[in-house]
TORVO-327547 format. One record per residue: residue in one letter; y, z, x of N, C-alpha, C, CB in turn. Coordinates in steps of 0.2 Angstrom, whole numbers, plus 5000, padded with zeros to 4 digits. Glycine has a CB too. Layout:
<pts>
AYZXYZXYZXYZX ...
</pts>
This chain:
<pts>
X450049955160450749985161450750055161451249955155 X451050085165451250155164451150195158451750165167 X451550165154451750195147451850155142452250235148 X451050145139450950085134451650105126449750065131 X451650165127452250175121452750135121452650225121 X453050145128453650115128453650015128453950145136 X453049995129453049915131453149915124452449875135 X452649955121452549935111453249915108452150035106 X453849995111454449985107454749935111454850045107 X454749905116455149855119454949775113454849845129 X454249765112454149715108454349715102453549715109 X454449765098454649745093455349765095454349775087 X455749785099456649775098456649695101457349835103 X456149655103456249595107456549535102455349565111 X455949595094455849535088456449525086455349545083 X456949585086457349575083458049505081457549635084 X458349505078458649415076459249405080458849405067 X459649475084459949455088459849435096460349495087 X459149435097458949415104458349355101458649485110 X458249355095458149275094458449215095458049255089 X459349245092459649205090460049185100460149225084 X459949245104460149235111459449185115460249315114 X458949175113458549145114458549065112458149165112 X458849045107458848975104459548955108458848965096 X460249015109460748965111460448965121461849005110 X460148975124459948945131459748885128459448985135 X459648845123459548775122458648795125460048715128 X458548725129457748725131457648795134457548655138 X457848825137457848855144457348915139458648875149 X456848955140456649005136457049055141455949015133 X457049125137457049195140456649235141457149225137 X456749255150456349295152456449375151456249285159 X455749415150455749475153455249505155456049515149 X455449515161455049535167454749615165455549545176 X454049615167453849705167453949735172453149735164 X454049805172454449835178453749875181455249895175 X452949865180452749915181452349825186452249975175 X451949775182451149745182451849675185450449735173 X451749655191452149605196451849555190451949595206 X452349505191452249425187452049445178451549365192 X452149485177451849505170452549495166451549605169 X452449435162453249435157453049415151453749375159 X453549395148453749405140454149335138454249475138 X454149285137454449205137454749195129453849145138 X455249195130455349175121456049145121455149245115 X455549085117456149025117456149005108455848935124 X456148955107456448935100455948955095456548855099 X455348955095454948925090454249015091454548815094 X454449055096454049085096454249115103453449055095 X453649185104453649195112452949215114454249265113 X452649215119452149205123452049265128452249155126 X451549285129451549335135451149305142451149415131 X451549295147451349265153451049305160451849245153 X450849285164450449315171450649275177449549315170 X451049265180451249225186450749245192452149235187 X450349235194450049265199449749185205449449315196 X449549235211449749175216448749195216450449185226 X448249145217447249165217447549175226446349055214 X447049235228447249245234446649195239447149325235 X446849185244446349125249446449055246445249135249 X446749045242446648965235447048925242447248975224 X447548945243448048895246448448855241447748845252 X448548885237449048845231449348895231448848825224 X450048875229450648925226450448985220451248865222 X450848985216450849035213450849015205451449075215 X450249035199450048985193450349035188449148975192 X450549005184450749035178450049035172451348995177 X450049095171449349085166449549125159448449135170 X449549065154449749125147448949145144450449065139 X449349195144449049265141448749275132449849325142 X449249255130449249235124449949235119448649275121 X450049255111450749215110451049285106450649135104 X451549335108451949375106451949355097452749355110 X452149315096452449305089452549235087453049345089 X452649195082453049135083452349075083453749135092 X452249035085451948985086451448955083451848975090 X450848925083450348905081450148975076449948865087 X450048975068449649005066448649015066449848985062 X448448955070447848985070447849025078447148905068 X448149035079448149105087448349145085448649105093 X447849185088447949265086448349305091447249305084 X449049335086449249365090449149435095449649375087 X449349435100449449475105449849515104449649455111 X449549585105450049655105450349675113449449725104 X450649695114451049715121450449755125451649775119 X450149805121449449855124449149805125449049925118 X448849755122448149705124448349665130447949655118 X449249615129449349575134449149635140450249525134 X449649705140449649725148448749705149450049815149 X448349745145447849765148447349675151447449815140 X447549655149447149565149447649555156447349495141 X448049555157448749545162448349575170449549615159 X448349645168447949705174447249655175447649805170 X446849635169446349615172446249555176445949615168 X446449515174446749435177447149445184447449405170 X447449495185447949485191447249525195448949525189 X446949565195446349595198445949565200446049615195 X445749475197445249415197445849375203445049375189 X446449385202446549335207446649375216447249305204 X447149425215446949475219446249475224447049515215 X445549455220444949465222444849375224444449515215 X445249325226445249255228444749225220444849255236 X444749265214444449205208444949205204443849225204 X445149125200445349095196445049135190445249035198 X445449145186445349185180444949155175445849215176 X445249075174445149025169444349005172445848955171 X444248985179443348985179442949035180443048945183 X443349105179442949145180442749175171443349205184 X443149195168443149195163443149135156443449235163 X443049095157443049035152443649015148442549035148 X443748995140444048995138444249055135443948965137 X445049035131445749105130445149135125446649085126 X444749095120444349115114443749165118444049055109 X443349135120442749175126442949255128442749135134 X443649245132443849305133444049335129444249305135 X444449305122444849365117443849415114445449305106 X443349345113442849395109442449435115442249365104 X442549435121442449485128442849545127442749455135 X443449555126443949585124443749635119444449545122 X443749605112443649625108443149675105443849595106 X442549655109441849695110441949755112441349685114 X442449745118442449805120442949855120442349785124 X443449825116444049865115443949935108444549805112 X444149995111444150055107444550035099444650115113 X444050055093444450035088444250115082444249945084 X444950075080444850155074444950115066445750225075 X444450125063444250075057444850115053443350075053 X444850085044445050125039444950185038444950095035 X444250175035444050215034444050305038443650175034 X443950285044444050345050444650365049443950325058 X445250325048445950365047446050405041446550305046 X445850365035445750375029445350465029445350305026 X444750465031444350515030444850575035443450485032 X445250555040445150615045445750655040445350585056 X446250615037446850615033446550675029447050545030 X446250645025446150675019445750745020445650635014 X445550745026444950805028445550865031444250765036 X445950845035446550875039447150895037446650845043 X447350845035448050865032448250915027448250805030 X448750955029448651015020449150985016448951105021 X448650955010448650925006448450974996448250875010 X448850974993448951024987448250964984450051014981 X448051014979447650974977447550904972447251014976 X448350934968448450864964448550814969448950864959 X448750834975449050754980448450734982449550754989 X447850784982447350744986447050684981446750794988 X446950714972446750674967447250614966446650714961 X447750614969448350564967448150514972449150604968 X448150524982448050494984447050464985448550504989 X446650514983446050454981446150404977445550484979 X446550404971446450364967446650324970446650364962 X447350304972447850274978447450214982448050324984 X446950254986446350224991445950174988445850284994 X445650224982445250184981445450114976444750224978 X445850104971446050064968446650014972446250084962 X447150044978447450004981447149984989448050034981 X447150034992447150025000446350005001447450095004 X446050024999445150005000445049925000444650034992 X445249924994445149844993445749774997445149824984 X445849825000446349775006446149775012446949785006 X446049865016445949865024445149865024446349935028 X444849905019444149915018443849955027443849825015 X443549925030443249955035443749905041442349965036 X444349865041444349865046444649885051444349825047 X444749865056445149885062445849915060445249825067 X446149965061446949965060447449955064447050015058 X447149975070447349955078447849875080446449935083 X447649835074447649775075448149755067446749735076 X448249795063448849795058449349785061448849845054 X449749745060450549765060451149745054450849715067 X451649745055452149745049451949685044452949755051 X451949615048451949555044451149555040452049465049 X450549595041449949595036450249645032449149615038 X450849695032450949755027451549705022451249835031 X451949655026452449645023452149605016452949615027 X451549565018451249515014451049555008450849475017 X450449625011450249635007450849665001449749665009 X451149695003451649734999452149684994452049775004 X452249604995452449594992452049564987452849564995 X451249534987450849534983450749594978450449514986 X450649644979450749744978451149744971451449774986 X452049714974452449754969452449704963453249784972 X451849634963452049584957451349634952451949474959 X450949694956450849704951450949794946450149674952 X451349814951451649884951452049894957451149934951 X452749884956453249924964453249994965454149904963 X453150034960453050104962452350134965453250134957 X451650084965451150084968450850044974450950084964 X451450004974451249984981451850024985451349884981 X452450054982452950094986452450154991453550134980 X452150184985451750234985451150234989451650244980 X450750184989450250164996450350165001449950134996 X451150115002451450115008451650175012451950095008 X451750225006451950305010451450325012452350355006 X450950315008450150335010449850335015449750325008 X450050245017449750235024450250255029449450165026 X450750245031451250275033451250345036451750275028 X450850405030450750455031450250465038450650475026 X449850445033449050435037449150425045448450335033 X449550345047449550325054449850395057450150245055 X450450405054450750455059450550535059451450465057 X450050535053449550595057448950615060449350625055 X448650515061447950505065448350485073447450425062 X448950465072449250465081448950495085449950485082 X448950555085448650605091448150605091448750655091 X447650595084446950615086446450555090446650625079 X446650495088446350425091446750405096446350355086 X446150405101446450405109445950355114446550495112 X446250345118445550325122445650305129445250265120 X445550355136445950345142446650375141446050265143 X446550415136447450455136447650415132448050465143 X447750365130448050325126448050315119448050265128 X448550315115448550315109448050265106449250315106 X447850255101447550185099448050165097446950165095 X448450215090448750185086449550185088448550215078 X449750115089450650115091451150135087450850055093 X451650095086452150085081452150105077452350045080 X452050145070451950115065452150075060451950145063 X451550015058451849965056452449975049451149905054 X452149995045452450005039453250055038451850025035 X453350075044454250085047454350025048454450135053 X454149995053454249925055454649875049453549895059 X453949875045453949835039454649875034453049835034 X454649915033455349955030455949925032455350045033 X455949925039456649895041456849835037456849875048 X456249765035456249715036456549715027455549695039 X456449755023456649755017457249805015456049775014 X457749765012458449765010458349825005458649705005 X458649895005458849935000457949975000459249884992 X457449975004456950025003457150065001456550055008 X457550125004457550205003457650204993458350245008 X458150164993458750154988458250104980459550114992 X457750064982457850024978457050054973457849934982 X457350104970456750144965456650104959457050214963 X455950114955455750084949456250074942455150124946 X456550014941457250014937457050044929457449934936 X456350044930456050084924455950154924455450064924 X456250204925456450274924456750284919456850294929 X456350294913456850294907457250384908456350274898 X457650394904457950444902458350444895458250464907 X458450504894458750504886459350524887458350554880 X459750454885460350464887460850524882460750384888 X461550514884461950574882462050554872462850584888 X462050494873462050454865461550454862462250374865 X460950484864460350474860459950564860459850414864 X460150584864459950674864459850694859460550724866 X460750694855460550734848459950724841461050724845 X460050654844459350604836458750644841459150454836 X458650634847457950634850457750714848457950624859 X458350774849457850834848457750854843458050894851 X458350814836458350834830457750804826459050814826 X457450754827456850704825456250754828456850614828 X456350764836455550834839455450864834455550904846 X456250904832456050984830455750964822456851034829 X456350924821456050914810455150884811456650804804 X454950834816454250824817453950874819454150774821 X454150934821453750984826453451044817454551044834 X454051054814454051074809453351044804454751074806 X453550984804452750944800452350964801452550884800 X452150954808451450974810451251034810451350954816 X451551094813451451124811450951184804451751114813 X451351124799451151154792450251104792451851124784 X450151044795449751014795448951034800450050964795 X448351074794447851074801447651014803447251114801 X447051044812446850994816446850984819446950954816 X446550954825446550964831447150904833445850944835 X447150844829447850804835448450834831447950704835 X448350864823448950894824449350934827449050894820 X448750994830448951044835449251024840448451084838 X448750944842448950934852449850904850448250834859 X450050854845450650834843451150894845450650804835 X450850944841451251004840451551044845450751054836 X451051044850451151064855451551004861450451094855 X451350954861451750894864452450904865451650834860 X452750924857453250904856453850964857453250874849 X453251014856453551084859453551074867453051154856 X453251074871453351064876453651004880452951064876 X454050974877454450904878455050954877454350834871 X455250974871455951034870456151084876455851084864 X455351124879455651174882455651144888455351244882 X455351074889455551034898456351024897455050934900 X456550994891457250954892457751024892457550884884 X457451084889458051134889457951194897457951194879 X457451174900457351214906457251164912456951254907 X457151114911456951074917456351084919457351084922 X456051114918455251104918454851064921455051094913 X454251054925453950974925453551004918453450934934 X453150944916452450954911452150994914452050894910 X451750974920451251024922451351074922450951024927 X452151104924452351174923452251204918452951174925 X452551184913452351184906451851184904452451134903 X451251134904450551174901450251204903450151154899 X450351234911450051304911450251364913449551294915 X450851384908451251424908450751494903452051384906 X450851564908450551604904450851664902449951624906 X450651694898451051734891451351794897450451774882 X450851814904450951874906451551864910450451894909 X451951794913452551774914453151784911452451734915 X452751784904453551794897453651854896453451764889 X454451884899454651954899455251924893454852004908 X455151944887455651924883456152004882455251884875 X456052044884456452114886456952084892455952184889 X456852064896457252054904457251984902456852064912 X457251974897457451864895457251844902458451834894 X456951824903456551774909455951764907456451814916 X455751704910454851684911455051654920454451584903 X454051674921454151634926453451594927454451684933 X453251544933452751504931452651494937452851454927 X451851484939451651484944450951524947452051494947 X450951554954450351594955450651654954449951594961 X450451704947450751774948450251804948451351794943 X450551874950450251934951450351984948450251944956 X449752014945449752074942450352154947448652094942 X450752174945451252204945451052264949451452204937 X450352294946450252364947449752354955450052404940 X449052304952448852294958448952264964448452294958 X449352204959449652164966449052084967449552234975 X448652084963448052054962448351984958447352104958 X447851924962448251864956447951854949448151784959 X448651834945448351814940447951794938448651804937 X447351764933446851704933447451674929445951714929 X447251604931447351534926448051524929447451554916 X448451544934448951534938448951454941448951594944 X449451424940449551354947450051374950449751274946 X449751344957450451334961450851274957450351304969 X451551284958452051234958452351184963452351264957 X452351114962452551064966452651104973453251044963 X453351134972453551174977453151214980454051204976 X452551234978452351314980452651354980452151334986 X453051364978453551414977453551434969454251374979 X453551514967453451544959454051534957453351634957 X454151514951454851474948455051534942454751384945 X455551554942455951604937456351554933456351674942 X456351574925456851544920457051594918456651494915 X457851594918458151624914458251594908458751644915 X457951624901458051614893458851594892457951694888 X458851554891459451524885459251554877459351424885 X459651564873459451584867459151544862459851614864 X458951474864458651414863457851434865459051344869 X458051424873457151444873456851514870457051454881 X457351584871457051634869456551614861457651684868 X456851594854456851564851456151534851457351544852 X455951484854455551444853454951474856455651374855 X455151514863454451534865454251614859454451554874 X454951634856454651674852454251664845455151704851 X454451584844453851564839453051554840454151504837 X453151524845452451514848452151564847452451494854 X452351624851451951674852451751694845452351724856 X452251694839452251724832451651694828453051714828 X451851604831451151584828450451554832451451534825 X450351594837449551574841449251624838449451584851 X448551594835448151634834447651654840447951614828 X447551634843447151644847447351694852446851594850 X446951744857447251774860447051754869447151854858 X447451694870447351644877447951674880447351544876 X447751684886448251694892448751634893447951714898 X448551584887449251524892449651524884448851404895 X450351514885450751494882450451424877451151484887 X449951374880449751324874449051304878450451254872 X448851374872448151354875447551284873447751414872 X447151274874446751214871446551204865446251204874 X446351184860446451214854445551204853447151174847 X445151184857444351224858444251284860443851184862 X444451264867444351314872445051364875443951284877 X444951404869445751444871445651454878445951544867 X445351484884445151514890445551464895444351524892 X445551384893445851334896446451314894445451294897 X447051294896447851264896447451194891448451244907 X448351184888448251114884448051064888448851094881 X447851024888448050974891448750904891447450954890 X448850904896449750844896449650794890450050764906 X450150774887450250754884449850684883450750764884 X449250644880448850574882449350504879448050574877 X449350474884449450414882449750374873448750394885 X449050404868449350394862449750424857448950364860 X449650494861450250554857450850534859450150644861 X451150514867451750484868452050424863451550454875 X451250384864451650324860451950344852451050254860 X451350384849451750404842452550434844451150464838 X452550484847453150504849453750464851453050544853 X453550404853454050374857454350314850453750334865 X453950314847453850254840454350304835452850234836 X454250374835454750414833455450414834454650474834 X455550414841456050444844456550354844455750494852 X456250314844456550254843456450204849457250264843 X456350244855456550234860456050254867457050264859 X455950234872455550234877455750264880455350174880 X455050314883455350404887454550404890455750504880 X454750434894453850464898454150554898453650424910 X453550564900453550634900454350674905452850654903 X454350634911454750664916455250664915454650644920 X455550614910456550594906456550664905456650534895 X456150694900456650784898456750804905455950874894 X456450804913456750854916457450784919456050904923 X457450704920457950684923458550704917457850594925 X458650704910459050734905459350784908458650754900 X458850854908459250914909459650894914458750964910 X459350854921459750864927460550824926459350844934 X460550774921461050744918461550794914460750704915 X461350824911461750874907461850924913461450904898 X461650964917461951004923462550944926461351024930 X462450904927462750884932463550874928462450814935 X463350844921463950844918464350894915463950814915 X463950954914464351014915464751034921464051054914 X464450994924465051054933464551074936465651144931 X463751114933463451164937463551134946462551174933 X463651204950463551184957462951144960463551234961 X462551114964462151064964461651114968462350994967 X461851174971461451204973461051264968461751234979 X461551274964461351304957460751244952462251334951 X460851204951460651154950459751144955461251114951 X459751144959458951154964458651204960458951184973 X459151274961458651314960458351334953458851364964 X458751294948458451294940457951244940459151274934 X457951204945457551154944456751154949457951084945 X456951214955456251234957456251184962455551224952 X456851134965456951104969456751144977457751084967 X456451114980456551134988457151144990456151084993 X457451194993458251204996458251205005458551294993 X458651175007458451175013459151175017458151115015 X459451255012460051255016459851335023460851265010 X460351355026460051415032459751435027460551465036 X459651505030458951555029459051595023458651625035 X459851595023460251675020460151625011461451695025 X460251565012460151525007459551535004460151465008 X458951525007458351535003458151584998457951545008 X458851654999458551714993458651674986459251794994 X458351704984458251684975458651734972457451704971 X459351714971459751764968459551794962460451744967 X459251734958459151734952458751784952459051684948 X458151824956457751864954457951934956457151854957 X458651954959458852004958459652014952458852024966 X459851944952460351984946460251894941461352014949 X459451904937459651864931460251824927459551884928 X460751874926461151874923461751824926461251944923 X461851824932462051764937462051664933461351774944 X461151684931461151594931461251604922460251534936 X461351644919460851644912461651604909460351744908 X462351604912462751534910462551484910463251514913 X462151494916462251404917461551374912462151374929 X461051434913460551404907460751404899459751454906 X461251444899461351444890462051354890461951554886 X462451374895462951294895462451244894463451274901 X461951224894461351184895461151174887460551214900 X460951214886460651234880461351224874460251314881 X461751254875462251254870462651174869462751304872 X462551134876462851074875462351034871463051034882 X461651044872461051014868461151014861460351044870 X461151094860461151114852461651074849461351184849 X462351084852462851034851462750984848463051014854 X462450924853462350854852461850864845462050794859 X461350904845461050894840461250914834460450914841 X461850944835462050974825462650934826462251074821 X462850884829463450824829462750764824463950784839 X462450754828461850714825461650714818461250734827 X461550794815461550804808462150804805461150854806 X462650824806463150814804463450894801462950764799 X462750914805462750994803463451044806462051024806 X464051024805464551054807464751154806465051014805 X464651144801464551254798464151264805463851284787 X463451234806462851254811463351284816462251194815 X463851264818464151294826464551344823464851224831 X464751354815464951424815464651494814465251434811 X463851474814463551534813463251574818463151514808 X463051644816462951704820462851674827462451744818 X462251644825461851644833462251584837460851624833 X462551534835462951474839463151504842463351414836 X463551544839464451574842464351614845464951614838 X463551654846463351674853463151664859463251704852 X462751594857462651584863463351524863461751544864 X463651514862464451464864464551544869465351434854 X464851604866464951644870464651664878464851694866 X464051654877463451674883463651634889462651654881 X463851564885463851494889464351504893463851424886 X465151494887465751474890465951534892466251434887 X465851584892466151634895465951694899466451654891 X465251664899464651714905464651804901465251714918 X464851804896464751874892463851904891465051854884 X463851974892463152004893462951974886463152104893 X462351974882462151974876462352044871461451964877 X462452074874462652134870463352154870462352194872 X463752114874464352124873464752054871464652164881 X464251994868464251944865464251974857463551904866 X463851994857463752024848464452074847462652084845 X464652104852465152164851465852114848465152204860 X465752044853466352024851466551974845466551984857 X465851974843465751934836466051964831465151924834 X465752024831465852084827466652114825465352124831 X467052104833467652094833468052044827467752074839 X467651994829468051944826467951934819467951884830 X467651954816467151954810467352024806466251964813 X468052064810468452124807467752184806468852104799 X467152184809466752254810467052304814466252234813 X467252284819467552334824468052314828467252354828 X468252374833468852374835468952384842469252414831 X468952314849468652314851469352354857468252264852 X469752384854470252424859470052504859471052414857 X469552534854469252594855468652604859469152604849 X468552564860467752564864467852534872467152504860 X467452534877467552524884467752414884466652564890 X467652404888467952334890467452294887468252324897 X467652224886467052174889466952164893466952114888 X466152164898465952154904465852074905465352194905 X466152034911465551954911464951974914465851884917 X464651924916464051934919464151944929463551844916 X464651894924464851894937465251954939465751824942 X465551984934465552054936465152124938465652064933 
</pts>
């Protein structure tokens, strides 16, 4: 065919159920469709299946015109192997060539099997493997994706396609496998799907043969349609710490954070540090990884901010050592809440070591903590009452934004979110006037403290100095210095009609 793309997309809208269902009401009669390039080359499909046919007349024969099936579209006898659109045309051309030339295809070539392993010798293929390797070799790929999708390969997708053909995949081997897949993980077989998914649609261009793509359709869009609610039907297992449980959860860290602390050791350090790092994800949104390799030369506790990522020394411009990139690739700035200030000011008061990370290893200060293992969680979670992974602190935070009001675009950018609104959007307001977001981090922080001294029962706690100033910071966007000024007002120190105004922050 001229343009084996287009026959590819014609076959599968053939499959679809409203021209099935137009196929069964002609009763016996099946449905033709003619190809507009290769004469007598059709497509038959009637109740039970459809067939790819060759109507051609053996030239000199002195017989009419034969109908010769090609092989079976879809539908019929399982032990027949189905036909692709690219193979019928190409088998079609060759057959109509044999008759054209006065020979009968059937004693020229023998039988449909004879021919398919004629065929298939000689047909251009692109194994797994080759997609796989060209993927991983090419694509720009962060280096945790690449550790993410080897594992992927090797424990999922290996032991299924292994070396063979991919050419010859379509959606019903992806659908099968995937339903076998999600009985033993839906968010890993979701996730291999996207993997190969990926893969096809960036080996498209490279595997060719005669100009022609090898690889068609991709099956596993195909297979996507086939399944109710994909986009939408995420792991029901996504715990988070809901709005009823917040206050027990940070008041049990902190009193547990206190314990350890006084206790030496190496797991009582990693606990220690676990549970500290669980607090400042739920009060910034943080991922973990962000978190444990966060370094001290980021924390400007003068300009209240940290930021995290690949930084750079100030004066030469030279990268920091011990720097990651972030999710985003993008350096992520936090404005201090007086929550966070606070906790990273303890840390700092109590590291003895002098490591450039925020929570160094407790062997080897030169290297970050390591995330939190498997049975640190579980003790923590056996604490907390309740079942949480690491990632609940940042779905939490974005829960308490949301129920505050914050704007959702203010909201991305606390969260290091990719923004994809115009260009003029992309500026990081927050890096030229802090002061902007540091409401919406302290309303965060102050609705947390909240639930946690409703928790203890600790009611005075909201009247004292520092509450009433970060309540101030939050609900009313006030400088920190013109916070204490108004305390101080109210508290009959001073007198705030002799002195210049309060300033907000949006001012």
């Amino acid at each position: 065919m001229r343009d084996m793309a287009k026959t590819e997309t014609l076959t599968a809208n053939l499959q679809r159920e409203k021209l099935k269902e137009l196929a069964v009401t002609r009763e016996a009669r099946p449905l033709r469709i003619n190809d507009t390039t290769i004469t007598g080359f059709y497509l038959a499909i009637g109740k039970k299946g459809a067939s790819w046919n060759l109507q051609k007349r053996v030239a000199n024969s002195g017989k009419p015109a034969v109908t010769f099936r090609l092989g079976k579209a879809w539908g019929g006898k399982a032990s027949e192997t189905r036909l692709k659109a690219v193979e019928a045309a190409t088998k079609a051309k060759a057959w109509g060539a044999l008759c054209e030339g006065g020979k009968d295809p059937r004693e020229e070539l023998g039988t449909d099997g004879e021919l398919f392993r004629l065929v298939e010798r000689q047909r251009a293929k692109v194994t797994f493997s080759e997609l796989s390797d060209y993927y991983m070799e090419n694509a720009d790929l962060r280096e945790t994706s690449k550790a993410s999708h080897q594992s992927r390969l090797k424990n999922w997708l290996n032991p299924w396609l292994k070396d063979s053909d991919v050419t010859t995949l379509d959606e019903d081997a992806c659908l099968i496998w995937y339903q076998a897949a999600t009985k033993k993980s839906l968010s890993q077989a979701k996730e291999s799907m996207k993997l190969l998914s990926a893969m096809w649609t960036f080996g498209g261009p490279k595997f060719k043969a005669g100009g022609v793509r090898l690889l068609g359709l991709n099956p596993v869009e195909l297979m996507k349609k086939t399944i109710k609610r994909w986009d939408t039907n995420k792991n029901p297992n996504t715990p988070v710490i809901e709005i009823t449980q917040v206050g027990e959860f940070i008041a049990k860290l902190e009193a547990y954070r206190e314990e350890l602390k006084a206790t030496p050791g190496e797991v009582a350090y990693n606990l220690c540090c676990a549970t500290s790092r669980l607090l400042l994800c739920m009060f910034t949104g943080l991922r973990i990884n962000e978190a444990d390799n966060m370094l001290w030369a980021g924390v400007d506790f003068e300009a209240g901010i940290f930021k995290i990522g690949k930084l750079k020394d100030l004066e030469t411009r030279e990268e920091l050592e011990g720097g990651k990139a972030t999710k985003s690739g993008v350096n992520h700035r936090v404005v201090m809440s007086g929550y966070v200030r606070a906790l990273l000011g303890q840390l700092k008061a109590d590291q003895n070591s002098l490591s450039v990370y925020v929570f160094p290893h407790y062997k080897y200060p030169s290297e970050p903590v390591r995330s939190p293992r498997t049975d640190q969680l579980k003790k923590l979670r056996r604490l907390a009452g309740h079942y949480f992974g690491t990632h609940a602190m940042r779905r939490t935070f974005r829960g308490v934004c949301k129920t505050l009001g914050i704007e959702p675009d203010d909201v991305k950018r606390m969260m290091n979110h990719k923004h994809k609104g115009d260009h003029t959007d992309r500026y990081d307001m927050g890096a030229f006037n802090p002061g902007l977001m540091l409401q919406h981090w302290q309303s965060v922080a102050s609705f947390l403290e909240n639930k946690r001294n409703l928790y203890l029962g600790n009611d005075t706690a909201l009247g004292d100095h520092a509450a009433l100033m970060s309540a101030f910071l939050g609900q009313y966007g006030l400088t920190p210095s013109d916070a204490r000024r108004l305390l101080d007002y109210l508290e009959g120190e001073t007198d705030l009609t002799q002195s210049e105004p309060l300033r907000l922050v949006s001012g």
